[in-house]
C-alpha positions in Angstrom: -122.3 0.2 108.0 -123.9 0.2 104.8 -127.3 2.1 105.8 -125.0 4.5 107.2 -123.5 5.0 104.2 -126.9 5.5 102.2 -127.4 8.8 103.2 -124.1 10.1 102.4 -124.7 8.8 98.8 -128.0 10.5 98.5 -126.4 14.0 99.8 -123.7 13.3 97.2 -125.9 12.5 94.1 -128.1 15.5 94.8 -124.8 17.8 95.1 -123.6 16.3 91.9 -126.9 16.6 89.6 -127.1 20.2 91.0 -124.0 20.9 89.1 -124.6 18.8 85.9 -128.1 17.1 85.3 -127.4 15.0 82.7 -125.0 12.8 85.0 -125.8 9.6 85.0 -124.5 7.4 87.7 -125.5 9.9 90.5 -129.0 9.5 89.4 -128.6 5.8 89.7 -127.2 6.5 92.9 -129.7 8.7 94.0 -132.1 6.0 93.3 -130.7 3.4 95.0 -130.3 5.1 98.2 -134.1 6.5 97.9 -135.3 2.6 97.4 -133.0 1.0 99.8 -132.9 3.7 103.1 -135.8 5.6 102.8 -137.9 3.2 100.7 -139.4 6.1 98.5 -140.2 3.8 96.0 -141.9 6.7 94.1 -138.7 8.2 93.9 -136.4 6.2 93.1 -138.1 4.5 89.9 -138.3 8.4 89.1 -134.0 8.5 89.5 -133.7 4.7 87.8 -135.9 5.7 85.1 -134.3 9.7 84.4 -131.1 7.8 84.2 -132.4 5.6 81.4 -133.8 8.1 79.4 -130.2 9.6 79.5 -129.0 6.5 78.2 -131.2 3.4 77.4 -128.2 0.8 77.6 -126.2 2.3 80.6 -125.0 -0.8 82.5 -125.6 0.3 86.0 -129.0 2.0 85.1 -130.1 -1.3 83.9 -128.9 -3.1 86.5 -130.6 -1.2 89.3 -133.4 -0.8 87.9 -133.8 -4.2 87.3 -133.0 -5.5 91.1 -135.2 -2.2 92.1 -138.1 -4.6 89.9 -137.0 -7.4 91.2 -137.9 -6.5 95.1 -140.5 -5.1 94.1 -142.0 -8.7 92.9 -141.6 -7.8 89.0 -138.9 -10.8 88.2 -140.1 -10.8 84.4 -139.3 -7.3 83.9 -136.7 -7.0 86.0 -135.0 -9.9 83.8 -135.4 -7.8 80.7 -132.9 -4.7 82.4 -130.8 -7.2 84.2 -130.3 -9.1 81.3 -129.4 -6.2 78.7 -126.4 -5.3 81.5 -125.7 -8.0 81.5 -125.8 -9.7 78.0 -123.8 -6.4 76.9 -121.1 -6.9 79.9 -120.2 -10.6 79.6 -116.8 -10.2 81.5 -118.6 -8.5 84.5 -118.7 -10.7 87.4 -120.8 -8.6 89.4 -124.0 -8.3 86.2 -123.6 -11.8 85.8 -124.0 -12.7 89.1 -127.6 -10.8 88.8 -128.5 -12.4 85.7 -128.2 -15.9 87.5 -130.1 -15.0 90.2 -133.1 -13.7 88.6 -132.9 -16.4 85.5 -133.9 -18.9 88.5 -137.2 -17.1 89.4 -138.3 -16.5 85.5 -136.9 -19.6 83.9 -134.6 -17.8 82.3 -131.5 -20.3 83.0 -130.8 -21.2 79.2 -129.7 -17.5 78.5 -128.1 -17.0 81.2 -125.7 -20.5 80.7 -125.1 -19.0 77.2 -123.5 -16.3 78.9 -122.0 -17.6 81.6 -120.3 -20.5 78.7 -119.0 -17.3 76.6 -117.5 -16.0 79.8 -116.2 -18.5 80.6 -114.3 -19.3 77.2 -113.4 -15.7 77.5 -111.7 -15.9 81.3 -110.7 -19.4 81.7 -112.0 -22.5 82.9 -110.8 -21.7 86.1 -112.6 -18.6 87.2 -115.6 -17.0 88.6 -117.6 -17.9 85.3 -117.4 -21.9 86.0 -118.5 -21.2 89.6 -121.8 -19.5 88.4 -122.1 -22.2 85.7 -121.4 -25.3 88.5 -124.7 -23.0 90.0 -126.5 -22.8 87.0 -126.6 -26.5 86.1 -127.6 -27.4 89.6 -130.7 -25.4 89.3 -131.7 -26.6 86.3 -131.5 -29.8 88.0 -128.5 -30.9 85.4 -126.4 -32.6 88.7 -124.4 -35.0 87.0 -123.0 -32.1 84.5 -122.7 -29.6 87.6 -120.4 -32.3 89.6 -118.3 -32.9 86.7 -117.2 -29.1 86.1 -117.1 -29.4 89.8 -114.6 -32.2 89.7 -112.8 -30.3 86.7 -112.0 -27.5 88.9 -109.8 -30.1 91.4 -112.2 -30.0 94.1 -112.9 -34.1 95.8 -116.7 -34.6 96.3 -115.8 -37.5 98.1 -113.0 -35.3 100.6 -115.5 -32.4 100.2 -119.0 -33.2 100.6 -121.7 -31.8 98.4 -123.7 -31.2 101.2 -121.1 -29.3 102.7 -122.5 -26.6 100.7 -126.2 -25.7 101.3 -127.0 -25.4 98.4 -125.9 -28.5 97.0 -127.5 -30.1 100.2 -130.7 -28.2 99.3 -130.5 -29.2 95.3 -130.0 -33.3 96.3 -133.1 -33.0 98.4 -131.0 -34.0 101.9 -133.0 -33.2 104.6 -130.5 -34.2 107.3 -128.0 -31.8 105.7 -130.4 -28.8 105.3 -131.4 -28.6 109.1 -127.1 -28.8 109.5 -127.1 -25.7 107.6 -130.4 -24.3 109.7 -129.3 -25.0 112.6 -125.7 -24.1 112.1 -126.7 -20.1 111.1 -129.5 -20.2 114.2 -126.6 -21.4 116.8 -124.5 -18.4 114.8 -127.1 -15.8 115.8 -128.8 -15.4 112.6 -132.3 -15.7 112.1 -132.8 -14.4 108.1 -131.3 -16.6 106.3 -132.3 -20.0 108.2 -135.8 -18.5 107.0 -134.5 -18.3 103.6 -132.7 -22.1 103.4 -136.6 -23.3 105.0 -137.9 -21.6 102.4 -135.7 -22.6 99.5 -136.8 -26.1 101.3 -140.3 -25.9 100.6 -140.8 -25.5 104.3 -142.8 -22.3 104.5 -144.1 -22.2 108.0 -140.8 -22.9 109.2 -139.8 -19.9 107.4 -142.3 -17.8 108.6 -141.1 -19.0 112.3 -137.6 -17.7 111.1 -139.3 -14.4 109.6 -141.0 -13.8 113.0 -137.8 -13.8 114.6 -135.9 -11.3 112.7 -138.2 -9.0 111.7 -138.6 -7.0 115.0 -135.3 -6.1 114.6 -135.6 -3.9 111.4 -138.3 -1.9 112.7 -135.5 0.3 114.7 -133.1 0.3 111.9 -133.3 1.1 107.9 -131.8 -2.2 106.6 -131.2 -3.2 103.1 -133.0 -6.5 104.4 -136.7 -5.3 104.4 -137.0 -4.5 100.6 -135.7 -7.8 99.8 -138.6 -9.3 101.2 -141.7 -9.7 98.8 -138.5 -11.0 96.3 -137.0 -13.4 98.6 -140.0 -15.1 99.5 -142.7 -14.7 97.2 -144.6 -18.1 98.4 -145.3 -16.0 101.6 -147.4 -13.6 100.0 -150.6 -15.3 101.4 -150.3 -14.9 104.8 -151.3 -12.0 106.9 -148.2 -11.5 109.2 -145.8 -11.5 106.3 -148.7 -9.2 104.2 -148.3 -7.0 107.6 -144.2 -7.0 107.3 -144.5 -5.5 103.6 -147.1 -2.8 104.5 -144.5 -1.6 107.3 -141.8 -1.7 105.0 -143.8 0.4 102.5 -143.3 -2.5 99.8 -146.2 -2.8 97.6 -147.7 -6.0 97.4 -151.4 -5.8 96.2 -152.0 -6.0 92.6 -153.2 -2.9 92.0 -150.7 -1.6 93.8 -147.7 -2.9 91.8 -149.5 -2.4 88.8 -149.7 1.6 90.2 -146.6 2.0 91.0 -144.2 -0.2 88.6 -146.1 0.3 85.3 -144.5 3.0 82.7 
């Protein structure tokens, strides 16, 4: 469904910018559908950065831009663009949702609780904000702060396991409860995202098993999946078969490479 829907973005962007060229969002959405269905990578950081030129704080051109860095195994910068959206759209569930992810990968978790403790002063302590904070404590490694918002939000950790969740099974270091997760998403059908909890795990090989599996199948079909792949498992980057996955995917992974193609 949503590769489908790509290429009627792209055909509407062009049809747009053909009629007014200083539009912003339909180059955004031109580059976002050049990166994520036809991986033109060329092209798309050509879109993402037109749009900023236009407009060096738009939100979404930030934001794009940033996850477009982010695949493309350039966390640091990308956390710069992700967190000017961000930092300049507080209340935005969907920009701080971004900024948590990427502040775990460039150890950027202190600015993003600052904004996730505005938010949630802004929104109420029960909302979306003290679910991302509950998240961002954990991975800091802060448990016995991340249990108590937990417990202020009415949930019972002794009625409700931690470990119920994967990633609370992941951040206690329960190795029982981890291969419940695996093997509960394996019986399910799904082969990505075991490789992703092994991974998360410290298990790579395991994860590379998993990544063997699913990887066949996005060689018949554009899928969203394959540019996530040098940023979802950057420990990988080592090993030939995985090395072999990018060069299909047309995701650039050698040094020079990145350097050529992400540098201004």
């Amino acid at each position: 469904m949503y590769a489908a829907q790509l290429p009627v973005v792209k055909q509407a962007a062009e049809r747009a910018l053909e009629m007014d060229s200083t539009l912003i969002m339909p180059r955004v959405a031109l580059g976002h559908a050049l990166w994520e269905h036809e991986f033109d990578w060329s092209g798309a950081k050509t879109a993402f950065l037109e749009a900023l030129e236009l407009d060096p704080d738009h939100p979404d051109a930030n934001l794009f831009y940033g996850v477009y860095l982010m695949t493309a195994g350039e966390p640091e910068r990308a956390w710069d663009y992700v967190y000017r959206a961000a930092q300049a759209n507080i209340l935005e569930p969907r920009l701080q949702s971004w900024a948590a992810m990427l502040a775990v990968w460039t150890g950027s978790l202190p600015e993003a609780e600052e904004m996730l403790r505005v938010a949630r002063l802004r929104v109420g302590a029960d909302s979306w904000a003290t679910e991302r904070l509950i998240a961002n404590l954990r991975n800091q490694g802060r448990m016995d702060e991340a249990i108590q918002l937990l417990l202020e939000t009415g949930r019972d950790t002794v009625a409700e396991p931690l470990d119920d969740d994967e990633f609370w099974a992941l951040a206690r270091g329960h190795r029982e409860a981890v291969d419940r997760h695996i093997a509960a998403y394996v019986e399910a059908g799904y082969s990505l995202h075991p490789a992703r909890i092994a991974y998360w795990d410290g298990r790579y090989d395991l994860a590379m098993d998993y990544l063997e599996q699913w990887w066949p199948g996005q060689l018949e079909c554009p899928s969203r999946g394959r540019v996530w792949l040098l940023a979802d498992f950057p420990g990988l980057i080592d090993r030939p078969r995985f090395q072999e996955m990018m060069d299909v995917a047309g995701i650039p992974w050698r040094e020079s490479e990145v350097w050529a193609q992400m540098s201004d």
